[in-house]
Phi, psi and omega in degrees: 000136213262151191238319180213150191221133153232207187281337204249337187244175167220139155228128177231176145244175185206146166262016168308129185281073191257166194208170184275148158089016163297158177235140190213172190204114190295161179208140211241138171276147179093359176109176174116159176280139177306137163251164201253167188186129160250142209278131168238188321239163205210068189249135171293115185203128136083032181106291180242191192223144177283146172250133180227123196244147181252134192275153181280327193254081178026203166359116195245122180332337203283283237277301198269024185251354196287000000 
């Protein structure tokens, strides 16, 4: 579940072993093309940790639909 969004970033958590400059791909509940994003920041807390991803194909359509 994505916790803050604009067009160009996402911030979530994740219990994932993502690290910075990993590359990941979002999935919109309800369908739609995936968006691809890669991790720039990282804070650790309490088990899991917020990820915060710069999306790759500019602007990400989800953000500009709301």
């Amino acid at each position: 579940m994505i916790e803050f969004a604009s067009e160009e970033f996402a911030i979530f958590l994740s219990r994932l072993a993502l690290e910075f400059d990993d590359r990941v791909e979002l999935v919109r509940e309800g369908g739609g093309r995936p968006a691809e994003a890669v991790v720039i920041a990282l804070q650790y807390q309490a088990g899991s940790k917020a990820v915060a991803v710069r999306f790759l194909d500019g602007p990400c359509e989800w953000m500009k639909n709301r």
